[in-house]
N, C-alpha and C positions, 0 to 999 in steps of 0.2 A: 427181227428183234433188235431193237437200240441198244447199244452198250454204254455203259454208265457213263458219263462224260465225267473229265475231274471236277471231284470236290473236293477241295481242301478247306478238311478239318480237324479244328484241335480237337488232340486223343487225349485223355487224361490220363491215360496207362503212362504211353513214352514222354505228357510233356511238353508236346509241340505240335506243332499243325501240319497235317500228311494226307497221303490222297485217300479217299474214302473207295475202299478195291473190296469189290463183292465176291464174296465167296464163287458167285454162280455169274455169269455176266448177263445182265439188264434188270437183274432183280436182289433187291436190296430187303431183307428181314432187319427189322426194327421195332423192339421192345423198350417202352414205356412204364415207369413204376406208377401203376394211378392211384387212386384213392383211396385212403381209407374211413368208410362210409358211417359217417357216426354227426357229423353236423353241413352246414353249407361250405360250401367250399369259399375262398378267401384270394384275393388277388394274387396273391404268393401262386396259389395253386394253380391259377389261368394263365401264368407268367411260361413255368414248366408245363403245360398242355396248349400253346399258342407255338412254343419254340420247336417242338414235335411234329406238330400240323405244320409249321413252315418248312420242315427239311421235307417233310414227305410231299407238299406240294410242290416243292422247287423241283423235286427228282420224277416227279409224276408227269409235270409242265416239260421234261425234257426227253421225258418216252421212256421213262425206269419203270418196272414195275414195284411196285414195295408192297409187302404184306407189313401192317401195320397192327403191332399186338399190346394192347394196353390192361391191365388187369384192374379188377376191383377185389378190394380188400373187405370183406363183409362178412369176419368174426376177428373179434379184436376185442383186448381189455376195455376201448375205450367204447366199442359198439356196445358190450354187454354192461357196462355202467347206464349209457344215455339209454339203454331198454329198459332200468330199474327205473330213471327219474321220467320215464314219458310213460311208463304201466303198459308199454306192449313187448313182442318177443323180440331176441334181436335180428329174426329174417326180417319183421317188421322195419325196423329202425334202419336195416341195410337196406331195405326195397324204396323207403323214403329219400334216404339221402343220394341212393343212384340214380332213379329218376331226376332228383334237385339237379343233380351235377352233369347230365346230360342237358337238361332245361339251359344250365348255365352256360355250357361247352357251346350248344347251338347258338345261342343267344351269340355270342363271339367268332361265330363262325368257324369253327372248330372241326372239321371231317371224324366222321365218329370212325372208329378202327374196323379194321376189316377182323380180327378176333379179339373179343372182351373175357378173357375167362375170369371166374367166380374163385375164391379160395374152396367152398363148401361143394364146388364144382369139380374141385381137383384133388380130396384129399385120398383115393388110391392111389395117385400115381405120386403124392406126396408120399406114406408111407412107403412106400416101392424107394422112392430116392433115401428117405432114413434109412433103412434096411441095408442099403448098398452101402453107406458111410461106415455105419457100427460093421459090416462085416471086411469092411477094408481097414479097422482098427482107427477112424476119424471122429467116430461117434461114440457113447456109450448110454446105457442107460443107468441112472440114479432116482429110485422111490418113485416110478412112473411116469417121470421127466427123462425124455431124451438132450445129452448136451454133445459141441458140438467140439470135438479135441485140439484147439487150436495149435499148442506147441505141434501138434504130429503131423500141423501142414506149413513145411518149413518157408513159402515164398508170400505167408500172411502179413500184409500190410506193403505192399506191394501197390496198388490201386492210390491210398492215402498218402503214399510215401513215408509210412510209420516205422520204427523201428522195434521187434517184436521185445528186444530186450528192454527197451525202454519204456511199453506197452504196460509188461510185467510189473517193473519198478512201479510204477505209477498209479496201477491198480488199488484200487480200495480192498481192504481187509476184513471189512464186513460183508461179506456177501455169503449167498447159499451155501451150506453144509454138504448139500447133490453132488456140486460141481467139486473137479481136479484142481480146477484152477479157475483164479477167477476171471480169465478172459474168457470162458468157453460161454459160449451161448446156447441157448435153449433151442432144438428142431421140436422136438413137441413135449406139448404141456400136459399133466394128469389133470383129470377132470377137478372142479370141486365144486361141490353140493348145488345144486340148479341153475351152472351151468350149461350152452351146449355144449355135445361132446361126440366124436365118431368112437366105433371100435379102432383100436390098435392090438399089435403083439406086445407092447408095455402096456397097455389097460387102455381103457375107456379116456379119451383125451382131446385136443384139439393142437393143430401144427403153431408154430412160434412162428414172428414175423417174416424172417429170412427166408426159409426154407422156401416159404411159396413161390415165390419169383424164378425161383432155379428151376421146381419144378412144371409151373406154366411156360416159360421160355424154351423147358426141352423138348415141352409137349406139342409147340405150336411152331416152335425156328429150329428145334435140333439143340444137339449138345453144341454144337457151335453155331451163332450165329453174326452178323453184319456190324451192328449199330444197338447200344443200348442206351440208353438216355434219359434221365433225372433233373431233379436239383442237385446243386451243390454238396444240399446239407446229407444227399443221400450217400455222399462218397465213404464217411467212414460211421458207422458199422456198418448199414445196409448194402450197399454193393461191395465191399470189402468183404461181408459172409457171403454173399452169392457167389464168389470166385470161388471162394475156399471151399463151399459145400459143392459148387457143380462141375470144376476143376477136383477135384478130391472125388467125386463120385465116378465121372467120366476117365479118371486117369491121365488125362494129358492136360497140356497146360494152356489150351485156350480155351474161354468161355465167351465172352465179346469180343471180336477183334477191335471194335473201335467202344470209346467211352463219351459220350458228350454231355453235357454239367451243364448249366446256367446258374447265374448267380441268383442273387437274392432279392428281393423285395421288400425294400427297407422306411421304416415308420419311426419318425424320431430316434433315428441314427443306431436302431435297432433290427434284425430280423423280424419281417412279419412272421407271425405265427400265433396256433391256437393257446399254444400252451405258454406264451407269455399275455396273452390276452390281448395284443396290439394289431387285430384287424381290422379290414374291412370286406366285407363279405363282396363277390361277384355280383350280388343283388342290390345289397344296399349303394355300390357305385353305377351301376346302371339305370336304378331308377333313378340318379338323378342328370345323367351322362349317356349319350349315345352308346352303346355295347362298341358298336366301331372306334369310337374314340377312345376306348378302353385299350380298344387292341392296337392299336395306330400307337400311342402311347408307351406299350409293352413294345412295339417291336421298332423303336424310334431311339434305341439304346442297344449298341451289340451285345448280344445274348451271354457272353460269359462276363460282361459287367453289372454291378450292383446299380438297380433302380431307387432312387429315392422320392416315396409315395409323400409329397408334400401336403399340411393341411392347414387351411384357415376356418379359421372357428369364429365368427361372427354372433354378437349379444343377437338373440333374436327380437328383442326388443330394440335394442338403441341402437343395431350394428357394431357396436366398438368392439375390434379385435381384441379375442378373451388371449390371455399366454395360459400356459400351462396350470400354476398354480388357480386362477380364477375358475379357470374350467372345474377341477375337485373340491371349489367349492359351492356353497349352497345359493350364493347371486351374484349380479354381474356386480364387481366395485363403484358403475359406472350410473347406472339408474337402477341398480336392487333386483331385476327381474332375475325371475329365480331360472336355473339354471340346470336342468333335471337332464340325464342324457340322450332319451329319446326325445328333446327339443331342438336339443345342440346339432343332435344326426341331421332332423330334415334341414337343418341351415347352413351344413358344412358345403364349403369349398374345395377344390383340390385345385393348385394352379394348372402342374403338369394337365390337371383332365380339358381346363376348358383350353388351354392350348393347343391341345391337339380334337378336340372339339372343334374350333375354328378353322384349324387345317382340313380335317376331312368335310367340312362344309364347304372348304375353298374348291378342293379336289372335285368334290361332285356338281359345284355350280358352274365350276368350269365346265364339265362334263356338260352341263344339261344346256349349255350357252353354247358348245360346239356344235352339239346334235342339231340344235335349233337351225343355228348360222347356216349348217352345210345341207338342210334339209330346202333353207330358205335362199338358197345361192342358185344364182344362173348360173348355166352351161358356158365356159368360158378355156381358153385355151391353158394347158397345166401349166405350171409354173414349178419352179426347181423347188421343193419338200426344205424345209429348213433344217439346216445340219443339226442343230440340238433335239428336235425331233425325229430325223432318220437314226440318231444315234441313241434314242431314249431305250430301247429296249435292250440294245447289246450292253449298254451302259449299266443297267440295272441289272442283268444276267450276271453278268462279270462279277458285280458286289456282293451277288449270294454266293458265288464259288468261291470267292475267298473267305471261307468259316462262314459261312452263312451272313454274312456282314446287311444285316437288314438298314440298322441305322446309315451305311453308305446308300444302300438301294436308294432309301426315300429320298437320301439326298440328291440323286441323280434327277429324280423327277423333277425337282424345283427348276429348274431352267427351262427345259420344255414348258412346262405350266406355265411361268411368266410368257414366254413366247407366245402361246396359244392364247394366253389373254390378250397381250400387245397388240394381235391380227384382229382378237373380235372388240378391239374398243379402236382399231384405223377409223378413221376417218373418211380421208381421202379415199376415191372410188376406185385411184390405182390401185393402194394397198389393201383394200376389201377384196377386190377381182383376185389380186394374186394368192389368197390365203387357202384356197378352196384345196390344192394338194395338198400344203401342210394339215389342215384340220381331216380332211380324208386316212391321213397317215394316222396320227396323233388317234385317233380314233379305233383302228384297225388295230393299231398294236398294246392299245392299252387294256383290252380285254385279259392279254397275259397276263398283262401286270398286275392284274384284278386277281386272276385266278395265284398267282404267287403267293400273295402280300393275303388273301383273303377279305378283301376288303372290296368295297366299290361296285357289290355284285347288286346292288336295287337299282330301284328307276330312279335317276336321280331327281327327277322334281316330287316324287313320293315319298322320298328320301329326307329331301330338303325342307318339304311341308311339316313333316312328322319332327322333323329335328326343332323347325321353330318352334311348333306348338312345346315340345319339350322345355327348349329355352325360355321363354315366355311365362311358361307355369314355375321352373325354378327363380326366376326375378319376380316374379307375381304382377304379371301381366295380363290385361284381360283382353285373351285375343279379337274378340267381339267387339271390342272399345276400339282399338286399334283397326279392325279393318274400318271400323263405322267412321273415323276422324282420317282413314286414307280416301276413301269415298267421298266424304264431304271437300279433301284437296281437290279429287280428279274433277270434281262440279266445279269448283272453283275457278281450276286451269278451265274448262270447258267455257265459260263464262269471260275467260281474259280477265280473271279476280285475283290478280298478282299478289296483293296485299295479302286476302283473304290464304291464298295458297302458301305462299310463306312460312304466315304466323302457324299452320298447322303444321309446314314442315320442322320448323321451328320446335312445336311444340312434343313433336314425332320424337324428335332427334334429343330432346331432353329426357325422354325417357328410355336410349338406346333404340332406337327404332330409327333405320335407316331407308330412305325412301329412296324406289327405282323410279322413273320418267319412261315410259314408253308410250307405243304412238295410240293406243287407243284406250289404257289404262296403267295405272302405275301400280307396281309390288312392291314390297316389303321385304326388309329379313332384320335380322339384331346384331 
């Protein structure tokens, strides 16, 4: 059995960055706050489920074992509303949007968890954790609602760094008549009129949001476990009640030993989110963007800094970039075309996407120009492996142990990657002959790299095909026209019809279409 190698990660508890020490050694429990199931999920959401799947591949890649626990949330205020405006029930509405969000997770390449539990899957051992609060005097019950006694857990706000007396002060004075106080929050709610609802010992009801995570975590890592891991925005109430309730239930004073956060995902210098309405759904950016480029992008920025999801909004009539104001209205200022939202969607932009679009297309053409090179190289005497390639792996290792530093990782690559192009664009038959160790290496060790990062795992020329057709369709490009006018070049050349060949390269390249020259046909890309 391996034992955990360091990881140094920032804890959100202490503050600063410390070694990640497993309860058990070689095996790391790691709980996930996942969804809750009421629409598509939103790039915010892929942000915090992409940085999850990267600790646990990193620690997997190095011989850990990790049990991996992500829950779904599927009864909720917000699921039993979208069940009223869709006319089905709300298992319905959960059973839709879990699938969606798996659909999504794959699509980004995302390892599904080794345990998913259900809220409606866990509510005996929910009441079972109520029961033990109210009889430790944490909880009480009011009119069929249990709440949860926050004064009577003195180390609350500990997590957020909040101060409880300040908490207080600050507190609204309109709140429920049930409650002691108005910090205490709800473990379960009484039923009302058609919703669902389980039996309880305060009546007929369903659990409040908190509770569930304390009790899927105890059920599946124990009262104490490894690694818990969210959004940011989960640190104060959500993980701040889950100390309180599972620390307060279990009696002693650990619940997570480690805390890790990522920041935000941010749209017009705002948080994305549902409930300000500034998304973009997981779907709507991949249909028009590789899923890879989504995630290359996500993990192209260290994980506890804020993303800024940039947008350009182009008239779909006349291209003239719309600002803000033009967009909420009814046409473009520019030539009148009307401006309705689901026109503006399929014409949107994102810069950050095609730039890292273009990256993971560099990534795998390089790939599929190696494979070629070393499959088409003669047997020749090795030659010494190029330092920036013998050092690309221990390079890129190093950058996830410190805090998971993805944005250093990718940059580690960059140097080998030009290297690896420099040898397959030589020239001279010296420097051809001596590349064959370096691309043999560069080859062998980047399959890690793959498996880390998540990325890079297609064939790359099925990869590269499927991306251009992509590309092509979002510039409105007819890929039929384009291969028919590179065919008529290659007759051309075949012909010694320079002129002829030119003016089509010419004509290629003015419509972003860049032409490759090889010896018995020539490719394309954009």
């Amino acid at each position: 059995m391996s034992t955990t190698p360091t990881l140094l990660l920032y804890d959100t508890m202490s503050g600063s960055k410390r070694p990640l020490e497993p309860i058990e050694p070689g095996h790391i429990g790691l709980y996930l706050c996942g969804p809750t199931v009421y629409d598509l999920s939103h790039v915010g959401h892929a942000r915090s489920a992409i940085c999850a799947d990267t600790v646990v591949r990193f620690l997997r890649e190095q011989g850990v074992r990790v049990t991996f626990v992500r829950n779904v949330t599927d009864i909720d205020d917000k699921i039993i509303k979208r069940a009223q405006v869709e006319g089905i029930s709300a298992g319905e509405v959960a059973a839709k949007y879990t699938a969606a969000y798996h659909e999504d997770l794959d699509s980004l390449g995302c390892l599904r968890p080794d345990v998913e539990p259900r809220v409606t899957g866990t509510i005996p051992e929910i009441v079972a954790l109520i029961e033990t609060l109210i009889a430790r005097g944490l909880a009480y019950e009011s009119g069929g609602d249990v709440y949860f006694r926050v004064a009577a857990f003195s180390t609350y706000g500990a997590l957020s760094k909040r101060s409880l007396d300040d908490m207080q002060a600050g507190a609204r004075v309109e709140v429920s008549e049930l409650k002691e106080n108005p910090l205490d929050f709800a473990l379960w709610k009484a039923a009302k009129p058609g919703e669902p609802a389980w039996p309880s010992p305060w009546g007929a009801g369903r659990p409040g949001w908190h509770i569930e995570c304390s009790a899927m975590s105890k059920v599946h890592l124990g009262e104490t476990f490894d690694l818990h891991a969210g959004g940011r925005d989960l640190i104060f109430p959500h993980h701040e009640n889950e100390i309180a309730q599972s620390q307060g239930a279990c009696g002693h004073g650990t619940f997570a030993r480690h805390w890790m956060h990522n920041g935000f995902v941010d749209f017009a210098g705002e948080k994305m989110s549902k409930s300000l309405g500034n998304f973009f759904t997981i779907r709507e950016v991949t249909a028009l963007y590789p899923p890879e480029a989504v995630r290359w992008f996500l993990i192209g920025v260290h994980y506890r800094s804020g993303i800024n999801f940039d947008v350009e909004v182009p008239c779909p009539a006349c291209a003239r970039p719309l600002d803000t104001e033009a967009q909420q209205g009814s046409a473009c200022p520019e030539c009148g075309a009307a401006l309705d939202r689901d026109r503006l969607r399929a014409h949107i932009r994102f810069p950050g996407l095609e730039e890292a679009d273009e990256r993971v297309a560099y990534v795998y053409d390089t790939l599929a120009r190696a494979r070629r090179a070393l499959d088409e190289s003669e047997d020749s005497p090795e030659n010494a492996v190029s330092a920036s390639v013998s050092g690309m792996l221990a390079a890129f290792t190093a950058a996830l142990r410190d805090d998971l530093n993805t944005a250093a990782a990718v940059a580690a690559l960059s140097e080998p990657l030009r290297e690896i192009n420099r040898l397959l664009e030589a020239k001279k038959k010296g420097a051809a002959a001596g590349r064959t160790a370096t691309l043999r290496r560069f080859l062998a060790d980047f399959p890690a790299v793959s498996r880390m990062l998540g990325l890079f795992a297609a064939d790359p020329e099925t990869w590269l095909l499927g991306r251009r057709a992509r590309k092509a369709a979002r510039l409105g490009l007819d890929v039929d026209d384009v291969e028919r006018k590179v065919a008529l070049r290659d007759e051309a050349r075949a012909k010694k019809d320079w002129k002829e060949a030119d003016r089509l390269r010419a004509e290629l390249s003015s419509i972003g279409v860049l032409v490759r020259d090889g010896v018995d046909r020539s490719t394309w890309t954009l």
